[in-house]
C-alpha positions as CSV (number, residue, x, y, z in Angstrom):
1,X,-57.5,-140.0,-121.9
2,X,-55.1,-140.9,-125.1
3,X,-51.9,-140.1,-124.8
4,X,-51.4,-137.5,-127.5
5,X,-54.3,-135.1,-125.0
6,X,-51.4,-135.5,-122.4
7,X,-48.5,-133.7,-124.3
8,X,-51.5,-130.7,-125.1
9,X,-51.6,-130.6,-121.6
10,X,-48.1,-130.6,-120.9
11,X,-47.2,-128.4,-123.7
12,X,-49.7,-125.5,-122.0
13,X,-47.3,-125.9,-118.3
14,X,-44.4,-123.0,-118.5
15,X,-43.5,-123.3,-115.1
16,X,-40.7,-125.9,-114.3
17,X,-42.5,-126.6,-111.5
18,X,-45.6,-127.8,-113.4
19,X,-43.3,-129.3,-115.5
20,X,-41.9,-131.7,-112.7
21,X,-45.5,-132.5,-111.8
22,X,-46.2,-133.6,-115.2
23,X,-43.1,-135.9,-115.3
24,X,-44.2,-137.0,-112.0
25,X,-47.7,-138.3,-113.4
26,X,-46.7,-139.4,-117.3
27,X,-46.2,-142.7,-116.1
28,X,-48.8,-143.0,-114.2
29,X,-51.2,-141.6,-117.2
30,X,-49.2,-143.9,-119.8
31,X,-50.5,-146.7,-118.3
32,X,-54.2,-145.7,-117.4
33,X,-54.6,-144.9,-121.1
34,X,-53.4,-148.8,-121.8
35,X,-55.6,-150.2,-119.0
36,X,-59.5,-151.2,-118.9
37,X,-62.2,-148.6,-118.2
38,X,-62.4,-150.4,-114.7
39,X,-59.4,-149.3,-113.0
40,X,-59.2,-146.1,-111.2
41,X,-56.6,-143.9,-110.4
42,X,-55.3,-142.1,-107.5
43,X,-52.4,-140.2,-106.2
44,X,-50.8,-140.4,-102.6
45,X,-48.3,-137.1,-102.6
46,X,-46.1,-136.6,-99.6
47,X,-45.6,-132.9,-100.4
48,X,-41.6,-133.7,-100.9
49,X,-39.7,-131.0,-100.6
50,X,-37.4,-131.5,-103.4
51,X,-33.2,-129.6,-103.4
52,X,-33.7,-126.0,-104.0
53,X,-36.9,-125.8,-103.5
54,X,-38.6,-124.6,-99.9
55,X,-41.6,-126.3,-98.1
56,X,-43.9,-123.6,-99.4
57,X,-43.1,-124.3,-103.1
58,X,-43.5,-128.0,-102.1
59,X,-47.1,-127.5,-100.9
60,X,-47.6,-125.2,-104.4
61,X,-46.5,-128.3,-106.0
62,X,-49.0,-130.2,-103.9
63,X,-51.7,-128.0,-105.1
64,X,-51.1,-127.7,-108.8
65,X,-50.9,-131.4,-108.8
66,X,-53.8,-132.0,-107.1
67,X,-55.5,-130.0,-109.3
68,X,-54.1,-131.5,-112.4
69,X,-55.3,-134.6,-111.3
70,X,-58.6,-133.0,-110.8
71,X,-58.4,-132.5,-114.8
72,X,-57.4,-135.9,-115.7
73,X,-60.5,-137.6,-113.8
74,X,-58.2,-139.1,-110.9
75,X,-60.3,-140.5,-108.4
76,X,-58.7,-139.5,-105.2
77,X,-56.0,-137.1,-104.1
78,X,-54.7,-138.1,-100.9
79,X,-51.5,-136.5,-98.6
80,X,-49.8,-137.2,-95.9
81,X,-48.5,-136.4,-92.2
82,X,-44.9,-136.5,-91.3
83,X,-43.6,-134.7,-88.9
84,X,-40.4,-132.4,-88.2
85,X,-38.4,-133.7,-91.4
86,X,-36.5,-131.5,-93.6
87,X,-38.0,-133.3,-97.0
88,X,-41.4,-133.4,-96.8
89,X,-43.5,-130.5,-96.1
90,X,-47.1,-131.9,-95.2
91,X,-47.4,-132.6,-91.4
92,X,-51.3,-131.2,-91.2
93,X,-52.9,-133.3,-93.5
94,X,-56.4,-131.9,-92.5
95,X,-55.4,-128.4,-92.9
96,X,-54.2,-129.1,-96.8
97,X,-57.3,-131.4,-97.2
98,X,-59.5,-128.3,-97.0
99,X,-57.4,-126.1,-99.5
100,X,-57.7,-129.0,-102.2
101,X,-60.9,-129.3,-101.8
102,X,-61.6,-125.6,-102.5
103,X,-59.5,-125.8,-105.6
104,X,-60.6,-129.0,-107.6
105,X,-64.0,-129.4,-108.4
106,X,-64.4,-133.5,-108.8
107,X,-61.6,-135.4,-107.3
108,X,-61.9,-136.9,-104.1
109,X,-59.0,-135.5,-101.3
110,X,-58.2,-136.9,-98.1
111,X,-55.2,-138.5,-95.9
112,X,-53.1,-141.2,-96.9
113,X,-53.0,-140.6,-93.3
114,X,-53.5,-139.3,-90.3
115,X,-51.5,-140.7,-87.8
116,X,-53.7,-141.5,-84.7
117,X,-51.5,-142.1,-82.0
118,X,-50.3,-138.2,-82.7
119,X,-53.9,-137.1,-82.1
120,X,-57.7,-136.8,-80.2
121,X,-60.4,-139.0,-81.2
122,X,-62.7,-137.2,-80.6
123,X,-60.5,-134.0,-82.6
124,X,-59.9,-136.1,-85.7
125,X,-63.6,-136.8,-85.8
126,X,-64.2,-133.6,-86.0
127,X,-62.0,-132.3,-88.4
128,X,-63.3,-134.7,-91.1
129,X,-66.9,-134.1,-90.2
130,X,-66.0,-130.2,-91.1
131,X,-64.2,-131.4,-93.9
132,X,-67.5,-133.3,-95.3
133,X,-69.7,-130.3,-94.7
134,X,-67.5,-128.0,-96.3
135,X,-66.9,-130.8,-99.6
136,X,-69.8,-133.1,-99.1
137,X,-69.1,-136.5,-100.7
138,X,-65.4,-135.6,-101.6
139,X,-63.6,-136.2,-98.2
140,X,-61.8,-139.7,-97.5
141,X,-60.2,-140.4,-94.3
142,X,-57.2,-142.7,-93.8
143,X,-55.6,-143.1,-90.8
144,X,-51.7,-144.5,-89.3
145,X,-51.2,-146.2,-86.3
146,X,-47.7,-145.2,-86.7
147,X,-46.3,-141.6,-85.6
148,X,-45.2,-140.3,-88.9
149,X,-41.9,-139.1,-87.1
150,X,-39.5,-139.8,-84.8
151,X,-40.3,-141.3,-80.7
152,X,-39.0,-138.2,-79.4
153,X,-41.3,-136.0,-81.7
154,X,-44.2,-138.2,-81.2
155,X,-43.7,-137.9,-77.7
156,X,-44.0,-134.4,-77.8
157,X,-46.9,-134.3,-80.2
158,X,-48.8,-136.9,-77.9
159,X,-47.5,-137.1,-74.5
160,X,-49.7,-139.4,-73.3
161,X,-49.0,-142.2,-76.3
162,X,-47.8,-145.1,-74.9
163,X,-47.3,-147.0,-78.6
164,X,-49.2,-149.9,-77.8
165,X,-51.1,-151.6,-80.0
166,X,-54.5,-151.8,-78.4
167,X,-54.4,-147.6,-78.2
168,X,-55.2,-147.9,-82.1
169,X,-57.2,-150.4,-82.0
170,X,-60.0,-148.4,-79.2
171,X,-59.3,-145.4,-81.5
172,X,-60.9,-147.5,-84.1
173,X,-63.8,-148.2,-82.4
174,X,-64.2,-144.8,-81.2
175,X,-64.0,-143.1,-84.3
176,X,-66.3,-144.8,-86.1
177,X,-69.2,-144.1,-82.8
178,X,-68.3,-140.5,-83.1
179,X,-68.8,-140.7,-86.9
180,X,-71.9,-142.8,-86.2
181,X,-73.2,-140.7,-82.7
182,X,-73.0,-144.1,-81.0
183,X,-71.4,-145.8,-77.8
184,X,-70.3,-148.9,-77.2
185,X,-69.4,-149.6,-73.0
186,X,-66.1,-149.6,-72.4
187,X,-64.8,-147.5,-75.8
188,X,-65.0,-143.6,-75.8
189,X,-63.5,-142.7,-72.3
């Protein structure tokens, strides 16, 4: 995309918000238009919630970036989890995936990531499996071994995480034999 495209497009935003999102990608843009055909772009957004501005407009913000992304032939739109914070407003990643999905038509959307020691196996499985049927070929999962909060918050999104290392690790294994309908003895309990 040359540069002069990129002030059409951000000549045809009226709303300041747009206008932030816009700012928030020139950059990024600037220097795709400078670079070789071979790298590809993507955009991790945390959903921030930015002064005078409420969670809801933050996930707005989310949206009409991911779609403007969408437009520019980003690759992937990923978001994030974080939990009980005052200045980010994504803490269901999964939820938002599905949303984005519905409203770009090429990008690919997905978590940047979910934070495994917060949830199921066997539920995270799920939830991207729905994902991919709903938005076949456009669903990436990426996943956190750390909380995305605080211990006390973690503790009461998990109660039974223990933060140890090899809790991940058998998540790992699990997840990919419930994404593969396979076993392996001893994983999967």
């Amino acid at each position: 995309m040359k540069v002069n495209n990129l002030y059409k497009i951000r000549d045809t935003l009226h709303c300041k918000s747009l206008q932030s999102l816009y700012n928030r990608l020139r950059t990024f843009v600037f220097y795709y238009s400078m670079s070789t055909n071979r790298l590809r772009l993507s955009v991790l957004d945390q959903s921030p919630i930015r002064k005078g501005v409420t969670a809801e407009q933050a996930i707005q913000e989310t949206i009409a970036l991911a779609r403007y992304t969408d437009q520019l032939g980003y690759t992937r739109f990923w978001v994030s989890e974080h939990h009980n914070t005052g200045s980010l407003a994504g803490s269901t990643p999964e939820v938002l995936i599905a949303y984005l999905a519905s409203q770009t038509t090429n990008i690919r959307v997905g978590s940047g990531g979910v934070m495994m020691p917060n949830h199921s196996t066997l539920k995270v499985a799920e939830n991207f499996r729905m994902l991919e049927a709903l938005a076949p070929g456009r669903i990436d999962l990426g996943m956190g071994r750390a909380p995305g909060t605080d211990r006390i918050t973690a503790s009461i999104l998990n109660p039974s995480n223990n933060f140890a290392e090899q809790d991940f690790i058998e998540q790992l294994a699990d997840l990919r034999n419930y994404f593969h309908d396979t076993a392996e003895p001893g994983t999967i309990k």
